[in-house]
C-alpha positions in Angstrom: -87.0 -0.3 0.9 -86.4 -2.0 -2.6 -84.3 1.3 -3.4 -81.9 0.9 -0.2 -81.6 -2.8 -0.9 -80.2 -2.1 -4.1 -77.5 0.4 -3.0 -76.4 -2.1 -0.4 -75.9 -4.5 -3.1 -73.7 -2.0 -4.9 -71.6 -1.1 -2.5 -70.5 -4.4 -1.7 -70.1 -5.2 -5.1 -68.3 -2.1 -5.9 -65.1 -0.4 -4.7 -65.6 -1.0 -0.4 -65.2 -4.6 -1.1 -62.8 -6.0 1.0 -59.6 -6.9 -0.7 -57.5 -10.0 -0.8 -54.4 -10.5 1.0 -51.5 -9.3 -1.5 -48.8 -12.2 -1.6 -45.2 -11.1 -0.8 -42.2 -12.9 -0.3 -40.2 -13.1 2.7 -37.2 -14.2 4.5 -35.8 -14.9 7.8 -33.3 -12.5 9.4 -30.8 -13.0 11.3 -27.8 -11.9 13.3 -24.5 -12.5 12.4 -20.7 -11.1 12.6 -20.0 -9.0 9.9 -16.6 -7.6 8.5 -16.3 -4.1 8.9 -14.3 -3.2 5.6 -13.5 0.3 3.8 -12.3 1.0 0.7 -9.3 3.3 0.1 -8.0 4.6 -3.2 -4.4 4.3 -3.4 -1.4 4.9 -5.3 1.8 2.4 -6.0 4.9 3.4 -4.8 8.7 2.0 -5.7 10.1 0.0 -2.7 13.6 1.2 -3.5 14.1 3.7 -6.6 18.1 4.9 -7.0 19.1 7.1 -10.1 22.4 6.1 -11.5 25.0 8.7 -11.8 28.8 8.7 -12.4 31.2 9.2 -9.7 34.6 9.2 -11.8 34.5 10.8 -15.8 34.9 9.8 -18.7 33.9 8.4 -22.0 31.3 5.6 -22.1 32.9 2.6 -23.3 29.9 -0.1 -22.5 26.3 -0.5 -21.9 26.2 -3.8 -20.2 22.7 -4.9 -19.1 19.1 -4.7 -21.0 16.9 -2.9 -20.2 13.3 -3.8 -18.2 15.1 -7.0 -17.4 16.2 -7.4 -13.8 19.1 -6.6 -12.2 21.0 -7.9 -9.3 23.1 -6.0 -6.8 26.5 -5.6 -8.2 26.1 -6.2 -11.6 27.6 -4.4 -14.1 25.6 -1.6 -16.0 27.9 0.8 -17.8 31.5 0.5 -18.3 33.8 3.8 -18.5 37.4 4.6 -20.5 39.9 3.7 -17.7 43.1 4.6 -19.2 43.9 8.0 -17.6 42.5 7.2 -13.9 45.0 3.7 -15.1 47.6 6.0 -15.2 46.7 8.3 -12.3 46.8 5.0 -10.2 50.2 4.1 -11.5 51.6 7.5 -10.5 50.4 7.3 -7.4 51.9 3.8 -6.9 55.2 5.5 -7.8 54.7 7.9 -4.9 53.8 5.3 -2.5 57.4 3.4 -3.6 58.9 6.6 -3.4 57.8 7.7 -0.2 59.1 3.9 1.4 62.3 4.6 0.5 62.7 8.2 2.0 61.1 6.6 5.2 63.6 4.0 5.2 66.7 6.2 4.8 65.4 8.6 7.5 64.6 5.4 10.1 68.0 4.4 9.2 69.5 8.1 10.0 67.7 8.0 13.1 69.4 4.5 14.5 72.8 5.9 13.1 72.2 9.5 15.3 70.9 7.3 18.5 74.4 5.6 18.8 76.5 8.4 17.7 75.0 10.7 19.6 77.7 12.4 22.3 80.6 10.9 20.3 80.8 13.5 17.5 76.3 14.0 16.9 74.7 16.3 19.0 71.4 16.1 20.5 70.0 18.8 18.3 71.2 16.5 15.1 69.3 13.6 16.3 66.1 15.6 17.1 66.5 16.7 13.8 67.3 13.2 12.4 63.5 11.6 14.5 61.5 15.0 13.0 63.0 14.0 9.5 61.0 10.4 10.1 58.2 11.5 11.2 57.5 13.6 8.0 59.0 10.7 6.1 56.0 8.5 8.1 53.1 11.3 7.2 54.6 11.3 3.6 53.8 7.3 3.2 50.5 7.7 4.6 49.9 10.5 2.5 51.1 8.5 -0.8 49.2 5.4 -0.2 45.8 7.7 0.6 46.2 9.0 -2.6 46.6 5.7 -4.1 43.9 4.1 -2.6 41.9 6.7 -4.1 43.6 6.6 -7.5 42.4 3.0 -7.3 38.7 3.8 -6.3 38.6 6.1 -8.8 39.6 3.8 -11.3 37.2 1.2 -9.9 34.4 3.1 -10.1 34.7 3.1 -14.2 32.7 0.2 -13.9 29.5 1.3 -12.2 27.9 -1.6 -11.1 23.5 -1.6 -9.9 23.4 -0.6 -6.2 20.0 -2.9 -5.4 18.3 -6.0 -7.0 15.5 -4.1 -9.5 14.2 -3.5 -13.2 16.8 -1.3 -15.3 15.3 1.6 -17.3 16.4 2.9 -21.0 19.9 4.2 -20.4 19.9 8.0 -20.9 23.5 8.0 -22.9 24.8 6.1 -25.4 28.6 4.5 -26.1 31.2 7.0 -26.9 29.3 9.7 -24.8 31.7 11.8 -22.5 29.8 12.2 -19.0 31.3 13.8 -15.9 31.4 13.3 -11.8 28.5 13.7 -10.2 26.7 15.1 -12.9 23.4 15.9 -12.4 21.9 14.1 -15.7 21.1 10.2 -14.9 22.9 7.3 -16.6 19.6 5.3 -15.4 17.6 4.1 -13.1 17.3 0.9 -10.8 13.7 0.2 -9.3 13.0 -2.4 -6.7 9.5 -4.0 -7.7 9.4 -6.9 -5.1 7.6 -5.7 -2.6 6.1 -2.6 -3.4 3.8 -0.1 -1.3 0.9 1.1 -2.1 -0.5 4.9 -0.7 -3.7 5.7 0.8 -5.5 8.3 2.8 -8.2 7.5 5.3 -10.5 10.3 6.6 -9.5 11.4 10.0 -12.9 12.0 10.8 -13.9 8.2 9.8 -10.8 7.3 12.1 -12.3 9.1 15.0 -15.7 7.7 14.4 -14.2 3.8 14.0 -12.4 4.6 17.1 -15.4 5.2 19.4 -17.1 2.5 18.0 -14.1 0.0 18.7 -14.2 2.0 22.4 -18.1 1.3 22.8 -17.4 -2.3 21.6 -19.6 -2.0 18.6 -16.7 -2.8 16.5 -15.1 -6.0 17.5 -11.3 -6.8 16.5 -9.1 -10.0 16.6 -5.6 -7.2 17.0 -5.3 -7.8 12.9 -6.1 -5.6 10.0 -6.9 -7.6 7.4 -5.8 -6.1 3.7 -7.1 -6.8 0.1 -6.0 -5.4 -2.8 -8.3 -4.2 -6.0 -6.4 -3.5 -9.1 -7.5 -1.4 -12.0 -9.6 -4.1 -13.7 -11.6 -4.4 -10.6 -9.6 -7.7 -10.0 -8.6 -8.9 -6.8 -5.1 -9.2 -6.1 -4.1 -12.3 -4.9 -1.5 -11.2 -2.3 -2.1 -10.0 0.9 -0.3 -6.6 2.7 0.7 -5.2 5.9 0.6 -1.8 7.0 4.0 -0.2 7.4 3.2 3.1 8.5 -0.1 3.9 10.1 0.3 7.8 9.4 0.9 10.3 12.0 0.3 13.7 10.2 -3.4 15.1 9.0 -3.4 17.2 5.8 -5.0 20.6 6.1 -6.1 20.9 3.1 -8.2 17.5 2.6 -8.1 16.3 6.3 -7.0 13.5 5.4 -4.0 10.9 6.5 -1.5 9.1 4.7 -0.7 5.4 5.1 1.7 3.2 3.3 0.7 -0.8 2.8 3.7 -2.9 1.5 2.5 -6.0 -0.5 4.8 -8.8 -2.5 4.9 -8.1 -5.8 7.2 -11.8 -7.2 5.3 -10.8 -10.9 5.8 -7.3 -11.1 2.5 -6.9 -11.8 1.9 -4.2 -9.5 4.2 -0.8 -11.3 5.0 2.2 -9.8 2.6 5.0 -10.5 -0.1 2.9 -10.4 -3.6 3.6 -9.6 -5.5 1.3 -7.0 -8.1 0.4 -4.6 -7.3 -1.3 -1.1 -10.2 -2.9 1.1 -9.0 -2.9 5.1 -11.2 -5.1 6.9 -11.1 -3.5 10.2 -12.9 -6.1 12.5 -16.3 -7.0 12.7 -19.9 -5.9 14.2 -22.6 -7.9 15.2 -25.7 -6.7 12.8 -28.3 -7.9 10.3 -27.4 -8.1 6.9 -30.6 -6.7 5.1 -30.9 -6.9 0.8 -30.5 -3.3 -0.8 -33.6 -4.4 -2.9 -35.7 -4.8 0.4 -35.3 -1.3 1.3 -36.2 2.7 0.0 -34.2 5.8 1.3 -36.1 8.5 1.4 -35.1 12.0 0.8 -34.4 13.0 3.8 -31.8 10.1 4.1 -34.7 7.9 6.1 -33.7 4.1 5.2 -37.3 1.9 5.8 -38.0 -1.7 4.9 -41.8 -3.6 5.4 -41.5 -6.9 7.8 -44.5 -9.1 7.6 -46.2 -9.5 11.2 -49.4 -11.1 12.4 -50.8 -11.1 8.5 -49.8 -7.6 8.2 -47.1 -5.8 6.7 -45.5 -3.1 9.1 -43.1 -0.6 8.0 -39.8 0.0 10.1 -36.7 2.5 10.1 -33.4 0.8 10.0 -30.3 2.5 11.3 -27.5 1.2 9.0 -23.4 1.6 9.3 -22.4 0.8 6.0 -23.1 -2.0 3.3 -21.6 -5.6 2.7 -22.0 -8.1 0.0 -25.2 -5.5 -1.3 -26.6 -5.3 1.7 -27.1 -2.8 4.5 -25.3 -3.8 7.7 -28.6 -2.6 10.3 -28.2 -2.2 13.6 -31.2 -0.8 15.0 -34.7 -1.1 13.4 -35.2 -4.7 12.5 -33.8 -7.8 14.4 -32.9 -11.6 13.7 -36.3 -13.8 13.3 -38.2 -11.3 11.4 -40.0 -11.7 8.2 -38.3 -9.5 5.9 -40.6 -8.3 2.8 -38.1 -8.9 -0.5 -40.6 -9.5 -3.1 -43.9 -8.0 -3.8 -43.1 -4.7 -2.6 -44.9 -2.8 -5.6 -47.8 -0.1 -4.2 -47.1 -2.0 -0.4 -48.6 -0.1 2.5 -47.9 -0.1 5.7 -50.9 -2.1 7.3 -51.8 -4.3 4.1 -52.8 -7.8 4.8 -50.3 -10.2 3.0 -50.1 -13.4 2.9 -46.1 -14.9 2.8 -44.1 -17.2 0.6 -40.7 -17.9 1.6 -37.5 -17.0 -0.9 -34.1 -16.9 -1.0 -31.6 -14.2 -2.7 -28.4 -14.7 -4.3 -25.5 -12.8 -4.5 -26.7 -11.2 -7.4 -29.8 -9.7 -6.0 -32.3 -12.5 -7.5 -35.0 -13.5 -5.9 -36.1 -17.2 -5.7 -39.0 -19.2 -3.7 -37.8 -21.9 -1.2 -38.7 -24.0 0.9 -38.3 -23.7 4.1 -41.0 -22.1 6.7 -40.6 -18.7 7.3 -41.5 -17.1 10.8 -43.2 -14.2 11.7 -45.2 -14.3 8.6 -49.2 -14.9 8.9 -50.4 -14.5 12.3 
């Protein structure tokens, strides 16, 4: 008997001892509105580009602007040798003086025919006589087209920027002999303010929001809210629109392009330019539950503990994406729950716990508060 006694005593000294309550710390859930928002790379893309070339030849007389300054429309950028298109519009003002005259002698033969005619001028002569002034009438028209465009031409020696922008490094220099239309650029004129930006959704994703906006999951005010990232992870202060929702899917990455415009006034945004772009879509009503409250498993299996009735309890959360550094849950877990955020070390599902209410901050610490926390010890 002494013998038994003794092993009773061990036992309950020993390892079948019951344990105490582990301490965790919790906090309240609850059910809110949350943003819907993806993130897109992107690309910037010139509002307007134009490439400056020369319509008349000649040799480059002036190089009138500086370049990476801005330009406005119709100012002067290069200036070309006008003396022989000078002279090619003082011929052709010649011609035009020329041409007058002829008309007027011809009109004049006419008038002269019309009241002769029958007394000594036959009807053949006058016929002839009203043909003569009509070629005398095309030849006029003929000489002032041709001096109209002897004085575009010689117009066009100044070339002058064809849109507000920023000027690039002039590809010639002053005394170089360039040509009509040639297909080397003087320069080029970029418009900076505003500027788009490219990105490509995932047509899939598009499908996928688009049920969820058709089984109300995924509620919208009718605006898409836009937020620009730039290459230093800073937020871009502006805000854009979307110009051109895309129409087309690539089959090669099954993807599809859209085109934001945002204001660029400090041209800090360039051409070329590699960026993010956050499109807040509309919103779903979930809970927001802390990344650090939760474990994936391999199988993809997203589980977090609750504390209930002095207990911890294990549950599967069915997420839709993350805000903030949390999951956005929508099944699994709902508001007025216990969440377990601290104390989660060798947790089991079924250990007694006693609670302690804490907060989190945007940075993922934890801190105790005050307030009561439901759901906790039962």
């Amino acid at each position: 008997m002494l013998l038994v006694a003794n092993q009773a005593l061990a036992q309950q000294d020993g390892g079948d001892r019951p344990r105490d309550p582990i301490e965790v710390g919790v906090m309240t859930t609850a059910e809110e509105d949350v943003p819907y928002t993806v993130t897109l790379p992107g690309r910037a893309t010139a509002y307007q580009q134009s490439g400056i070339r020369p319509q008349v030849g000649g040799e480059v007389l002036e190089i009138a602007y500086d370049p990476g300054l801005p330009v406005k429309a119709g100012d002067l950028l290069f200036r070309l040798d006008p003396e022989t298109l000078a002279a090619g519009l003082a011929a052709a003002e010649a011609a035009v003086t020329g041409a007058e005259a002829s008309l007027e002698q011809a009109r004049n033969t006419v008038e002269r025919y019309r009241r002769l005619e029958g007394s000594g001028v036959s009807a053949v002569d006058r016929a002839n006589a009203e043909v003569a002034l009509k070629q005398a009438e095309a030849d006029v028209k003929s000489a002032e087209a041709a001096r109209d465009a002897a004085r575009l031409s010689l117009q066009r020696t100044e070339i002058r920027s064809p849109l507000d922008g920023m000027a690039d490094v002039a590809a010639v220099s002053v005394g170089d002999l360039v040509t009509a239309n040639q297909p080397d650029l003087l320069t080029t004129i970029t418009q900076l303010d505003p500027i788009y930006v490219d990105v490509s959704e995932s047509s899939a994703r598009m499908l996928r929001n688009r049920n969820r906006f058709n089984a109300e999951q995924l509620m919208t005010n009718g605006r898409v809210q836009t937020q620009l990232i730039l290459e230093t992870g800073e937020e871009y202060l502006g805000t854009g629109r979307i110009v051109s929702p895309g129409i087309t899917v690539s089959s090669t990455t099954g993807t599809v392009p859209i085109r934001l415009q945002f204001d660029n006034p400090r041209r800090i945004i360039l051409p070329g330019q590699f960026l993010r772009v956050k499109v807040t879509l509309g919103s779903t009503r979930a809970v927001l539950v802390p990344q650090r409250a939760t474990s994936r498993a391999s199988d993809g299996t997203l589980t977090a503990f609750v504390a209930r009735d002095g207990e911890a309890a294990q549950v599967t959360l069915i997420e839709t994406g993350s805000y903030r550094n949390n999951w956005v849950v929508v099944q699994g877990i709902g508001p007025g729950e216990a969440l377990i955020l601290d104390g989660l070390d060798k947790l089991r599902a079924g250990a007694e716990v006693t609670t302690v209410p804490v907060t989190i901050d945007a940075q993922g610490v934890v801190r105790e508060a005050t307030a009561p926390i439901a759901g906790g010890e039962g």
